[in-house]
Every structure is written in structure tokens, then in C-alpha cells.
Backbone as CSV, one residue per row, in Angstrom:
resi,resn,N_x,N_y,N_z,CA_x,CA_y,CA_z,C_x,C_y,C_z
1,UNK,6.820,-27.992,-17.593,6.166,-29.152,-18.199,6.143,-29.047,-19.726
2,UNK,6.082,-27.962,-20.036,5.754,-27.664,-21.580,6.517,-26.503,-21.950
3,UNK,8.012,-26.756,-22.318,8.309,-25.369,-22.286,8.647,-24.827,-23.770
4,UNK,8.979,-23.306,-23.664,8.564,-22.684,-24.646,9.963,-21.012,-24.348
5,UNK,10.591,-20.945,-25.645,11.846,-19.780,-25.854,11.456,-18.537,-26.522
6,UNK,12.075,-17.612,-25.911,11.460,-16.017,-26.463,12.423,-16.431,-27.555
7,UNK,12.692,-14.939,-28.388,13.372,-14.924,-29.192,14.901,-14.424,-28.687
8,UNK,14.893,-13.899,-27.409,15.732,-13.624,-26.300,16.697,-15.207,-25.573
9,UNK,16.119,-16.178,-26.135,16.607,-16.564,-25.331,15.990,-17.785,-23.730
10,UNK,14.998,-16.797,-23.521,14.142,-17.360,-21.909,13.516,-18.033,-22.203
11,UNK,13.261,-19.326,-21.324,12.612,-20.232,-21.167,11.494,-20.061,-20.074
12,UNK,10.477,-20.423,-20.878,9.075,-20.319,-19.631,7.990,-21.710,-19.811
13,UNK,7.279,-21.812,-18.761,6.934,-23.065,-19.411,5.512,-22.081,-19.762
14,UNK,4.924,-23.759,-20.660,3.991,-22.489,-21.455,2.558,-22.275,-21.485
15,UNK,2.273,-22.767,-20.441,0.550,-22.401,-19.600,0.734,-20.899,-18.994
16,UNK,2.083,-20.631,-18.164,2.180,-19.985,-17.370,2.631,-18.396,-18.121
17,UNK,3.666,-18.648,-19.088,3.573,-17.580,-19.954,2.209,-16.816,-21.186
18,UNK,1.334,-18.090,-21.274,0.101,-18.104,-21.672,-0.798,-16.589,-20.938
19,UNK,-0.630,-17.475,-19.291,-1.448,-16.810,-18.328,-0.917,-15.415,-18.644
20,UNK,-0.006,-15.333,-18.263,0.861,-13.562,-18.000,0.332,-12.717,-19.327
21,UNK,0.199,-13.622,-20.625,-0.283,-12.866,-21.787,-1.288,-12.037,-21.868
22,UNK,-2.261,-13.248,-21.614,-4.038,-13.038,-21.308,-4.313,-11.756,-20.007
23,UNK,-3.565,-12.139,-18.863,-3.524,-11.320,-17.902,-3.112,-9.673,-18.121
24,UNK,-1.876,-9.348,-19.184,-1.662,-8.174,-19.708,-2.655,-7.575,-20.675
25,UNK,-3.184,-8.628,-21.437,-4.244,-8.386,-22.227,-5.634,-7.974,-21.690
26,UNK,-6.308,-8.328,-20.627,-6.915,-7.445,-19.840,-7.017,-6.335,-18.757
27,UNK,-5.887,-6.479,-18.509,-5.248,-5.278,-18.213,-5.460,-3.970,-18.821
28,UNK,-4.643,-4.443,-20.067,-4.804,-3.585,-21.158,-6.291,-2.851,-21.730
29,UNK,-7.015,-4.065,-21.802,-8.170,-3.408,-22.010,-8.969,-2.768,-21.138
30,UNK,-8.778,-2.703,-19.654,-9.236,-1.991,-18.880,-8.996,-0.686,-18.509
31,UNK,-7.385,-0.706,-18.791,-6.831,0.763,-18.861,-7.281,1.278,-20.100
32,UNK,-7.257,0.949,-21.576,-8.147,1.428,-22.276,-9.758,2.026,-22.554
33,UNK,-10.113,1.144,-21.917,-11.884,1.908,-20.947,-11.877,3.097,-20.650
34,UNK,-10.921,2.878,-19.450,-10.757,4.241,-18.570,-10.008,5.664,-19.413
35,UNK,-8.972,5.287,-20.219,-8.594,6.461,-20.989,-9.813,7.051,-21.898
36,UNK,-10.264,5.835,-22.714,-11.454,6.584,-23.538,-12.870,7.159,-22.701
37,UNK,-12.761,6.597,-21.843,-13.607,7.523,-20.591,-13.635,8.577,-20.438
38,UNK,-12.529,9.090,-20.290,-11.563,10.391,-19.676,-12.068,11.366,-21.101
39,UNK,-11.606,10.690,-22.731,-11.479,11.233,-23.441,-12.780,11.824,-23.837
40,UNK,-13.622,11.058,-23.436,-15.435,11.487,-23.441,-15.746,12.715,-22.596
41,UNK,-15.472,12.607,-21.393,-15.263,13.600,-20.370,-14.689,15.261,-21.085
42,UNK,-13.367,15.096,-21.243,-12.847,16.086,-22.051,-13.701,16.684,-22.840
43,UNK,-14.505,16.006,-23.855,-14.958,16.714,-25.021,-16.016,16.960,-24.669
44,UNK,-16.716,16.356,-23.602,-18.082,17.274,-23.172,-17.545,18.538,-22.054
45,UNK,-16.458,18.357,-21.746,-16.073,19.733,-20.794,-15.981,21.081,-21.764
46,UNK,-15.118,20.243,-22.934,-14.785,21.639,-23.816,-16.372,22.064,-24.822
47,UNK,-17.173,21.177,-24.981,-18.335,21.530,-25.230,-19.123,22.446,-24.243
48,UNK,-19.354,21.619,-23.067,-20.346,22.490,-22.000,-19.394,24.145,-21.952
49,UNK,-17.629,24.367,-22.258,-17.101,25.512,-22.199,-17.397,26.613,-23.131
50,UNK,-17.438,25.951,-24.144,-17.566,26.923,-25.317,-19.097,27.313,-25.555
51,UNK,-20.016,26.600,-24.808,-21.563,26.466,-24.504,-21.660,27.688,-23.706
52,UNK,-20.752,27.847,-22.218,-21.184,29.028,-21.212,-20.460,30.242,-21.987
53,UNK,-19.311,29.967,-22.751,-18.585,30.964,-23.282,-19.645,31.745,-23.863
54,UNK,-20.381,30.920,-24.704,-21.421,32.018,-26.179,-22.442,32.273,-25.091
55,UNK,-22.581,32.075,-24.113,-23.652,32.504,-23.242,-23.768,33.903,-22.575
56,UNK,-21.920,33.813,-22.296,-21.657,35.012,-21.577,-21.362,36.739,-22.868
57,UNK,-21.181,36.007,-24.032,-20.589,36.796,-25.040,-21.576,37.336,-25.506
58,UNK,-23.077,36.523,-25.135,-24.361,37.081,-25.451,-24.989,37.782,-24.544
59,UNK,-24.551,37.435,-23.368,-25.078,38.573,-22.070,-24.398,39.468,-22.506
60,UNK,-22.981,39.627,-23.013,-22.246,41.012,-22.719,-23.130,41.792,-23.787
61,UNK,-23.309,41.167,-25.062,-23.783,41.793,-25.955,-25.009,42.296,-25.442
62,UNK,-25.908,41.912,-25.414,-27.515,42.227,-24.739,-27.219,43.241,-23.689
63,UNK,-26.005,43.192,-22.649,-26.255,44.248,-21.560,-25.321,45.703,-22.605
64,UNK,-24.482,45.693,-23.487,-24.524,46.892,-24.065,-25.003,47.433,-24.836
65,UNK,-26.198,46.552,-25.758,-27.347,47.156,-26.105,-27.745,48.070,-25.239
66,UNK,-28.578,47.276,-24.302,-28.986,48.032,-23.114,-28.151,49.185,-22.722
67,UNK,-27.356,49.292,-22.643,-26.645,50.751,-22.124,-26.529,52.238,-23.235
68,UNK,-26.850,51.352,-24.398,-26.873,52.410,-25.200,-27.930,53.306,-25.521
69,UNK,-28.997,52.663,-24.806,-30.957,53.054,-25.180,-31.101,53.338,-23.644
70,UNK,-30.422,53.201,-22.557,-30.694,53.576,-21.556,-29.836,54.155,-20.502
71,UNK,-29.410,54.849,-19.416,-29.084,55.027,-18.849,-28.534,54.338,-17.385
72,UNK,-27.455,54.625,-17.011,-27.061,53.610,-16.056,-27.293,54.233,-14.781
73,UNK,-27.980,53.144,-13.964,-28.431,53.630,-12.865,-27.621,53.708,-11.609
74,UNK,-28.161,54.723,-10.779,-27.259,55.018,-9.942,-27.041,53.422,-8.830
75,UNK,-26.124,53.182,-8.655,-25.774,51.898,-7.860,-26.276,51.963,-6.094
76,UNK,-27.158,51.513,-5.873,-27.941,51.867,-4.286,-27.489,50.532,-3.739
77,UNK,-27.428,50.912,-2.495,-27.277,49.858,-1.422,-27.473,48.453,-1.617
78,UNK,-28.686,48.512,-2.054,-29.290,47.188,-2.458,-28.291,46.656,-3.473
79,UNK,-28.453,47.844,-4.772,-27.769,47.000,-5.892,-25.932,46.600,-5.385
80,UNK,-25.213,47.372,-4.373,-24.140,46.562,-3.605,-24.140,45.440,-3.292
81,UNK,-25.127,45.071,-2.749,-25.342,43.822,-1.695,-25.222,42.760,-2.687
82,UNK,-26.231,43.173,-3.727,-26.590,42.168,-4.588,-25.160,41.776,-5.625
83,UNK,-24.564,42.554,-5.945,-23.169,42.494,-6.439,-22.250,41.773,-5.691
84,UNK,-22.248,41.397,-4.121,-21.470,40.869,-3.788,-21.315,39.555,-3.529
85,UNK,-22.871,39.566,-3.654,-23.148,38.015,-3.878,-22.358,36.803,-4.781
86,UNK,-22.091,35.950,-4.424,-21.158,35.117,-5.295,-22.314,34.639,-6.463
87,UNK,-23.782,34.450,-6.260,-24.956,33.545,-6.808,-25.267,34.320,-7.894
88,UNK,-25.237,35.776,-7.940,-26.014,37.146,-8.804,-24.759,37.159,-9.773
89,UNK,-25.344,37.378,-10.949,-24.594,37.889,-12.447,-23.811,36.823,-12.889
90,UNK,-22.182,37.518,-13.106,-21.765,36.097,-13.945,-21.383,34.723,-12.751
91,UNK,-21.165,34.998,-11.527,-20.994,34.238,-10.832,-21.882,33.726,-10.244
92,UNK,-23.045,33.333,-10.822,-23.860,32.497,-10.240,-23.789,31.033,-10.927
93,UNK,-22.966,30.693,-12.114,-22.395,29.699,-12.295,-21.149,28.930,-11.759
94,UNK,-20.173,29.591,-10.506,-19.096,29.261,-10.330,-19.863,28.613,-8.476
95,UNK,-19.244,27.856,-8.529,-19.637,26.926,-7.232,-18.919,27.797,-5.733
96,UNK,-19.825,28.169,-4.554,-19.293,28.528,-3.501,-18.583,28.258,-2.644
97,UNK,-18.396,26.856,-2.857,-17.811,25.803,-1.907,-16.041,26.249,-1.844
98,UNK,-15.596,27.380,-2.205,-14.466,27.187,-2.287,-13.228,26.480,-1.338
99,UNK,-13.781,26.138,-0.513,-13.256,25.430,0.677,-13.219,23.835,0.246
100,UNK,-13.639,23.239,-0.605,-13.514,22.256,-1.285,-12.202,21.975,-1.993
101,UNK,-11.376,20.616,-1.937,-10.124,20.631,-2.611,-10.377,20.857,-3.995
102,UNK,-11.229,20.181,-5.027,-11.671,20.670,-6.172,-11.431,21.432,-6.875
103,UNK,-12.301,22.673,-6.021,-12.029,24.003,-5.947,-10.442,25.204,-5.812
104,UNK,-9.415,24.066,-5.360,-8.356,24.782,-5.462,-7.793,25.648,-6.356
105,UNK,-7.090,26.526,-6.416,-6.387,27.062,-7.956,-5.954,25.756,-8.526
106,UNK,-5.153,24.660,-7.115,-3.655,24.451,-7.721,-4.555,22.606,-7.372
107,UNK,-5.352,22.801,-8.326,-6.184,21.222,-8.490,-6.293,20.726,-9.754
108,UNK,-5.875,19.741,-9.751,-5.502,19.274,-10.633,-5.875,17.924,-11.203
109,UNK,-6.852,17.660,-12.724,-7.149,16.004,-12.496,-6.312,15.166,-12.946
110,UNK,-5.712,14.245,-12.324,-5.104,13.329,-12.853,-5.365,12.719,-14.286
111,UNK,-4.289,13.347,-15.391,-4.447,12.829,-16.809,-4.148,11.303,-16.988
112,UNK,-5.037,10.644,-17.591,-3.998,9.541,-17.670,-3.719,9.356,-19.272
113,UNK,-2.659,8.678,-19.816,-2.119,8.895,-21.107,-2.640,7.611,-21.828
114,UNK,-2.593,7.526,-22.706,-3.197,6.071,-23.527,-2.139,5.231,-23.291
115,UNK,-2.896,3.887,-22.951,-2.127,2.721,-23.307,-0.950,1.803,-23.881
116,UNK,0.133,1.660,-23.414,0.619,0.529,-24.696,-0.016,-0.208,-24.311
117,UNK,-0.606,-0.885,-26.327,-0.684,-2.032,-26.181,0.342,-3.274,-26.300
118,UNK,1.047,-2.787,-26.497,2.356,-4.009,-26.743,2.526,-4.867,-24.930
119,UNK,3.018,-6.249,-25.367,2.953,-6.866,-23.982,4.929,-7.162,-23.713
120,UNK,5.229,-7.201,-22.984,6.814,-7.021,-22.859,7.002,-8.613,-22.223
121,UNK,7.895,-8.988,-22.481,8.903,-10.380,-21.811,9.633,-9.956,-20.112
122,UNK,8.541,-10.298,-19.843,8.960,-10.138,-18.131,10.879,-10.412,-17.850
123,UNK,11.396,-10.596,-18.273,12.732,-10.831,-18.168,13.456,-10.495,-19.626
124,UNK,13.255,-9.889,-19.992,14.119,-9.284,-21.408,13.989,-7.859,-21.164
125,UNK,12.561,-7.451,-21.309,11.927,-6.700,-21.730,11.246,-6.260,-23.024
126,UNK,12.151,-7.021,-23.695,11.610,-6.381,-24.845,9.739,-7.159,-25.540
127,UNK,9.822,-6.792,-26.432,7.775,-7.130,-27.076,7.900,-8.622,-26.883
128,UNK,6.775,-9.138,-26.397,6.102,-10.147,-26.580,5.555,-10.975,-26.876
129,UNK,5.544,-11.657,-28.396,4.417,-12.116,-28.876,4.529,-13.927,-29.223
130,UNK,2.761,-14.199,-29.159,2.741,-15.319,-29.166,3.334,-16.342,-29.970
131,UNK,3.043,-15.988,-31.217,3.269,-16.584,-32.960,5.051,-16.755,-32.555
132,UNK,6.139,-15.999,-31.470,7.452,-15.703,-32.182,7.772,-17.050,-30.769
133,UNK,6.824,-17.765,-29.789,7.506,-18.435,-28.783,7.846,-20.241,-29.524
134,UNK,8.885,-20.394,-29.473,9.305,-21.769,-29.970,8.940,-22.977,-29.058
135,UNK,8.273,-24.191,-29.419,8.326,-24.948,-28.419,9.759,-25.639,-28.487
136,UNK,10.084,-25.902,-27.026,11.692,-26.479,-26.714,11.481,-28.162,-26.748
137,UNK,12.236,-28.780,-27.265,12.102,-30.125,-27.313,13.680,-30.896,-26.676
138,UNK,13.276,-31.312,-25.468,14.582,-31.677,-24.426,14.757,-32.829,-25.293
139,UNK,15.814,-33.883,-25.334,16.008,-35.060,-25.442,16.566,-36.033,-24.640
140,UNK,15.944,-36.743,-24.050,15.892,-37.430,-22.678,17.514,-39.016,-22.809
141,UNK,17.637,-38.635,-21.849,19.333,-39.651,-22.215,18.720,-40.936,-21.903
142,UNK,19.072,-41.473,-22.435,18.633,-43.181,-23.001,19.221,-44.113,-22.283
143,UNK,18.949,-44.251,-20.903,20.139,-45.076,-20.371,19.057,-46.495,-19.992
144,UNK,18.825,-47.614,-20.752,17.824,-48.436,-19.650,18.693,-48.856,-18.633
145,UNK,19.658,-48.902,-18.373,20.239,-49.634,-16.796,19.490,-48.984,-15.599
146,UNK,19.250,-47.646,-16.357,18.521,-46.762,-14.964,17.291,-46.834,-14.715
147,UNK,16.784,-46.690,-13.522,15.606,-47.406,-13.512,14.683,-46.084,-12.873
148,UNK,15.634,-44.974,-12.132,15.172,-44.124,-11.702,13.757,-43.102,-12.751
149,UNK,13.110,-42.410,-12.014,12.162,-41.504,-12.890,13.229,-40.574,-13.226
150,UNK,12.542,-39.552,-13.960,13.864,-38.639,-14.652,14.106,-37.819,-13.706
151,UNK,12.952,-36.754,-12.788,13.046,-35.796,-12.428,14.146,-36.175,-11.609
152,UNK,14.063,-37.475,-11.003,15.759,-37.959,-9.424,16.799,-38.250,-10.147
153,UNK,17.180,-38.090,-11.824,18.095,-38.124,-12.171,19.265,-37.560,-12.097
154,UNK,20.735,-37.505,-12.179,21.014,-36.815,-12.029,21.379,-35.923,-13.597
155,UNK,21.495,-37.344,-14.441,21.968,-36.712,-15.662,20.135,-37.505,-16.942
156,UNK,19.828,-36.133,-17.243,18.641,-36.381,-17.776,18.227,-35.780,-18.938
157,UNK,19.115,-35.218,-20.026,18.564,-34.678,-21.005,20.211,-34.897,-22.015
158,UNK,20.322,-34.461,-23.318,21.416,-34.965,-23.877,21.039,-34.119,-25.489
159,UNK,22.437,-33.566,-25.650,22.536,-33.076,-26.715,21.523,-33.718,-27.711
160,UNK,20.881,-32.920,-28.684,19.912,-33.839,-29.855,20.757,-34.753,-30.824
161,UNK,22.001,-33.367,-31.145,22.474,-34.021,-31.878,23.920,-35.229,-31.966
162,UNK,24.455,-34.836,-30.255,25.345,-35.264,-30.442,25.616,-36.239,-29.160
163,UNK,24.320,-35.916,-28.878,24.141,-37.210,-26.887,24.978,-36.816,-26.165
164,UNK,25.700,-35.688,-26.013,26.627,-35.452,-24.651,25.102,-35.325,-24.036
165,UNK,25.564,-35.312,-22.632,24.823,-34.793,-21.648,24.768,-33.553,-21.161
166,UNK,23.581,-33.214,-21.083,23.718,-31.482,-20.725,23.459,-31.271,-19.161
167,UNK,24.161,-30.592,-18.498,24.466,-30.035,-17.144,24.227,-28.579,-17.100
168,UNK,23.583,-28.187,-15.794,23.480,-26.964,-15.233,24.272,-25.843,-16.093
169,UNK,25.590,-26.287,-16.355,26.710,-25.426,-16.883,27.148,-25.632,-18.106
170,UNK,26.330,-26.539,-18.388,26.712,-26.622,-20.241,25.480,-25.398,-20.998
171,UNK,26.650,-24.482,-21.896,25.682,-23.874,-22.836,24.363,-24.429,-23.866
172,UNK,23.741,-24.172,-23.996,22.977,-24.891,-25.147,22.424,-23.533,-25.949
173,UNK,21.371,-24.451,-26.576,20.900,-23.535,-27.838,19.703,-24.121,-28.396
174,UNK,18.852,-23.638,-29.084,17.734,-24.229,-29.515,17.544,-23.849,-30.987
175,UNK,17.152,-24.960,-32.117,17.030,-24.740,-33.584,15.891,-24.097,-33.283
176,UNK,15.367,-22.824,-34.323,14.394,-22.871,-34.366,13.523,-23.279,-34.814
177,UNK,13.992,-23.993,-35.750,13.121,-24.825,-37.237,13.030,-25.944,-36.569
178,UNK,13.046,-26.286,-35.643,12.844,-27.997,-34.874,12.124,-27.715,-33.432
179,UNK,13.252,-26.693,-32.470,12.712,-26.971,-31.260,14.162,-27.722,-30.562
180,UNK,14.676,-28.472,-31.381,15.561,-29.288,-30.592,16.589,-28.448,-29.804
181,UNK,17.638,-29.110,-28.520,18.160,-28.566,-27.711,19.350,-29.186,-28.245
182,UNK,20.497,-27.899,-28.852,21.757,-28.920,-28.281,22.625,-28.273,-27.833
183,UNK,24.249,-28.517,-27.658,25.009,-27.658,-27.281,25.634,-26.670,-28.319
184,UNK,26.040,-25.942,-27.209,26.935,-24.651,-28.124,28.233,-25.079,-29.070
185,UNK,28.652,-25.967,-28.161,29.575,-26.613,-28.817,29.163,-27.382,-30.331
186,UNK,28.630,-28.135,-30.064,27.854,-28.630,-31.156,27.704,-27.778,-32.445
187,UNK,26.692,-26.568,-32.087,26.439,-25.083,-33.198,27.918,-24.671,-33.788
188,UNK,29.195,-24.730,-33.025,29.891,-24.507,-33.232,31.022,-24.734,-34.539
189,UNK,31.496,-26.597,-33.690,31.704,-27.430,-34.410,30.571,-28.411,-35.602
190,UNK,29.555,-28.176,-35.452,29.332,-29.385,-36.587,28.264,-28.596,-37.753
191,UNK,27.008,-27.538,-36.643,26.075,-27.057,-37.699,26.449,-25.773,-38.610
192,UNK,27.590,-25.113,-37.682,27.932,-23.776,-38.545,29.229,-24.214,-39.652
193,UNK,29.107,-25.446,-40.163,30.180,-25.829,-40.945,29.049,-25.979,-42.138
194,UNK,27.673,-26.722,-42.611,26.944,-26.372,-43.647,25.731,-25.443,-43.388
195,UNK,25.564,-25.080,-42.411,24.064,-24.162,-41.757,22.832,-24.895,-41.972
196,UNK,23.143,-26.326,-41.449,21.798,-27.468,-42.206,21.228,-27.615,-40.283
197,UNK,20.346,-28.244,-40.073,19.663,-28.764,-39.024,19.890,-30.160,-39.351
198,UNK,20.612,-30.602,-38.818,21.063,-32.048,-38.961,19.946,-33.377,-38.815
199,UNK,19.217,-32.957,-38.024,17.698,-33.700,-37.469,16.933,-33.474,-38.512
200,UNK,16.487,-32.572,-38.912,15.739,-32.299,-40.283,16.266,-32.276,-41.678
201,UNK,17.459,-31.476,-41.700,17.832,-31.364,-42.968,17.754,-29.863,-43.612
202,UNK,17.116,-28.960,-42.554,16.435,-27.845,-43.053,17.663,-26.665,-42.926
203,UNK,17.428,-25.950,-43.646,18.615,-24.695,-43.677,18.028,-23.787,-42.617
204,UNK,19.126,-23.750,-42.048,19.571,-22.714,-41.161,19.993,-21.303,-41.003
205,UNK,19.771,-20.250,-40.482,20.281,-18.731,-40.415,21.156,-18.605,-38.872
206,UNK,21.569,-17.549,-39.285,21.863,-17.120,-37.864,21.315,-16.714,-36.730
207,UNK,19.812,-16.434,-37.419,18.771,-15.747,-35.965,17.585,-17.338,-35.996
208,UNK,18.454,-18.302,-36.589,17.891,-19.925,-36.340,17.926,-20.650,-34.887
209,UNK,18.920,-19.940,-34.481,19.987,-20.439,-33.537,19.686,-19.493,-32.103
210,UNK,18.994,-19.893,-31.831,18.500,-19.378,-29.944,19.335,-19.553,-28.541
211,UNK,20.841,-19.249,-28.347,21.228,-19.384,-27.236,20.239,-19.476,-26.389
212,UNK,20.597,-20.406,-25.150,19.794,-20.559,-23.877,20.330,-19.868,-22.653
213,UNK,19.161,-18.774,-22.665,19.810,-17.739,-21.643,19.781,-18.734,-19.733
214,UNK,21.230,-18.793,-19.460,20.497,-20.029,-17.869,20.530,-19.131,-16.720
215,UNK,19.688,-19.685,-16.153,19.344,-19.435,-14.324,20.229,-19.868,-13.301
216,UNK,20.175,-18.820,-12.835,20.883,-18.472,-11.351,20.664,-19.126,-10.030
217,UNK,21.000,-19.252,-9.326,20.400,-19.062,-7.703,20.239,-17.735,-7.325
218,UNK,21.426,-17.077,-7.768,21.376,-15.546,-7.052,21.823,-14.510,-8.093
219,UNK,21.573,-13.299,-8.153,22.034,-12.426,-8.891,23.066,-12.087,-9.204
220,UNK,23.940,-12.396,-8.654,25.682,-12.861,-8.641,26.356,-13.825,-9.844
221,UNK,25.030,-14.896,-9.989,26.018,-15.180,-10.664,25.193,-15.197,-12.265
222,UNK,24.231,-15.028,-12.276,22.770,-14.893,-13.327,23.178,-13.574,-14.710
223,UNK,24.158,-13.421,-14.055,24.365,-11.551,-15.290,23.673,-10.487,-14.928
224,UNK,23.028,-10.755,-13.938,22.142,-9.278,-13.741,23.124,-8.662,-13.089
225,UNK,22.818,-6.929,-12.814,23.851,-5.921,-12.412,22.696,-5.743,-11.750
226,UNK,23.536,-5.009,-10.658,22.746,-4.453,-9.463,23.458,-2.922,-9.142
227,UNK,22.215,-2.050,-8.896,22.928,-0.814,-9.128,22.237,-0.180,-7.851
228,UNK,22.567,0.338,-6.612,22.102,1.243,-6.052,21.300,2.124,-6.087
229,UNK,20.301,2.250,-5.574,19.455,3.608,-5.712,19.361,5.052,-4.978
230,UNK,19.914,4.461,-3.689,20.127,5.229,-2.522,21.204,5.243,-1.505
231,UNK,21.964,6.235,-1.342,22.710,5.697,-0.464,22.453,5.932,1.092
232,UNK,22.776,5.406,2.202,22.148,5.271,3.492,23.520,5.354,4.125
233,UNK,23.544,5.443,5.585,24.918,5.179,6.407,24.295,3.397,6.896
234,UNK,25.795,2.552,7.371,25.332,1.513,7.934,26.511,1.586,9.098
235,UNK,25.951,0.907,10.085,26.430,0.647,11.380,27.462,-0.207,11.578
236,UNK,28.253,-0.013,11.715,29.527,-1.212,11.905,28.996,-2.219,12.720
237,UNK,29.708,-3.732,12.899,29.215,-4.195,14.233,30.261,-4.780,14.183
238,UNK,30.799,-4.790,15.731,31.701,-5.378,16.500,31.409,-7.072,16.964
């Protein structure tokens, strides 16, 4: 209804490329939450670490005081028992549960990495942005004999500048300084002879000039490559 050209080329109409924006854009900010979450987490882990660290560096210290003003006692039954305890001395901070996945050696928390924020062109790939989408301006073929609406037309839009009619299979192109649609042919023969926008008057570049990337039915005939990922056996059939 309203359409609108990357700098690629693609045509989207432009509520719907709107949506996909906004939609990446909270996205985005939700995965951002969660990373700076994580990153909060971290720095109170390595705090609460370096917290039990000076704890233990001060027991060690305090118990070899102690050994130096006193004598070490003979180790009795009792004091065994009590040693083997996981709860007594330095391990009464380490959790018993070792039967817990948690607890594994080989456990591991899922890091997650920061964000792009950049939003990508669902069909290019490449960046996204709003300010760079052109609005497309069709030019509707002028026929009054016809009485039909456009959409049951068969022939319904027409060079800007030069009224051929444009078909499924005619190249086009879009100014960017206008919006207007015309053919390749056209860019060819008439605008790359002064680099003017003929409709306006306005000078032209080479990255003025927006080929219209067109649609397929099928991947066959669209330019996309199709590449295998896996190979499988298949079954003949008779």
C-alpha cells in the first residue's frame, strides 16, 4: 500500500517494515536487560569471592599465630570425625548437595554476550535504518478507456519518465531524490547522458539510482543459491 526501498534495492511496504523495526527494537532491549543483569551478577560474585578469599587468608593467619604460642594437639577420635565433616573448618562454606547438577565440576552458566544493536534488512542483510528507506512513487498508466480498478489490471503502472509500461520482467529503478519509478532502460539511455532527474531537475549520482531488486515465485528463478547442508541417501522409485 505504501511502499518504501532499502538502499539494497527491496521493496517493503511500509507499516510492515515499520513493525519488524520496532519489533527488533524491543527485542533488543530485552536482551540488553538480561546481559546487564548477568553483568551485575558477575561483579557481586567476584566481590562476595574476594570477600571469602580475605576471610580465609585471615583464618590462615590467626590459626598460625596460634601455632606458634601453642602447641598442636594430639588429633583424637573426635577431632577425626569432626574433620570429616563436610560443615567443620573451611568447608563449611561449600554446599553438600553434591549430587546437584550445579554442583558439577563440568557446570557451566550459560554466558550470554552483549547485544547488537544494529537492526539488519531481513533480505539483504545488511544494517537497517529508518532515515536511509525511500518512499517509492509508482506512476499509474493513464488509460480512461479502461474502466477496470487497477489492482484487475493487467497493465498498471508506467515508466515516470518515459510511459512505457512496466511488467513483471521489466527492470526498473528508483531516483532517489524523487521516489519516482522508471526503467533501466530509461537510466540508461536518457538520465545517464546529463545525471539530471528529469521530473525535478535535480542532479543526480550514481548511488541516486536504486535498481529494483524483483520477486520470484520460487528460488529458481529469484537469484538466491541454494546450498546443501547435509547429505542423506534417497530412495529411488520405480
Amino acid at each position: 500500500k505504501r511502499p518504501v526501498i532499502t538502499p539494497q534495492g527491496y521493496v517493503f511496504d511500509k507499516e510492515s517494515i515499520f513493525s519488524f523495526i520496532l519489533e527488533k527494537k524491543k527485542t533488543y532491549e530485552k536482551q540488553l536487560k538480561e546481559y546487564e543483569r548477568q553483568k551485575q551478577e558477575e561483579v557481586k560474585e567476584f566481590r562476595d569471592k574476594a570477600a571469602t578469599e580475605e576471610e580465609e587468608a585471615r583464618e590462615r593467619f590467626e590459626e598460625t599465630e596460634k601455632n606458634i604460642v601453642t602447641k598442636r594437639k594430639t588429633v583424637s577420635e573426635t577431632d577425626h570425625s569432626s574433620e570429616v565433616s563436610n560443615m567443620s573448618g573451611k568447608r563449611k562454606r561449600e554446599l553438600p548437595s553434591f549430587w546437584m547438577p550445579s554442583m558439577c565440576p563440568d557446570a557451566k552458566k550459560s554466558k550470554l554476550v552483549k547485544p547488537d544493536k544494529t537492526i539488519y534488512c531481513p533480505m539483504s542483510g545488511k544494517p537497517l535504518k529508518v532515515k536511509e528507506l525511500i518512499d517509492v512513487v509508482w506512476t499509474e498508466v493513464n488509460d480512461p478507456d479502461n474502466k477496470k480498478s487497477l489492482i484487475s489490471r493487467e497493465d498498471r503502472y508506467q515508466c515516470a519518465v518515459t510511459g512505457d509500461t512496466l511488467y513483471n520482467t521489466t527492470p526498473c529503478a528508483v531516483l532517489k531524490t524523487s521516489g519516482h519509478v522508471v526503467t533501466v532502460e530509461c537510466v540508461e539511455k536518457i538520465i545517464k547522458k546529463d545525471w539530471l532527474n528529469p521530473l525535478t531537475g535535480q542532479t543526480l549520482k550514481e548511488k541516486d539510482i536504486i535498481p529494483i531488486v524483483r520477486g520470484a515465485t520460487g528460488f529458481s528463478s529469484s537469484g538466491h543459491q541454494l546450498m546443501a547442508e547435509k547429505e542423506r541417501p534417497m530412495n529411488a522409485i520405480s
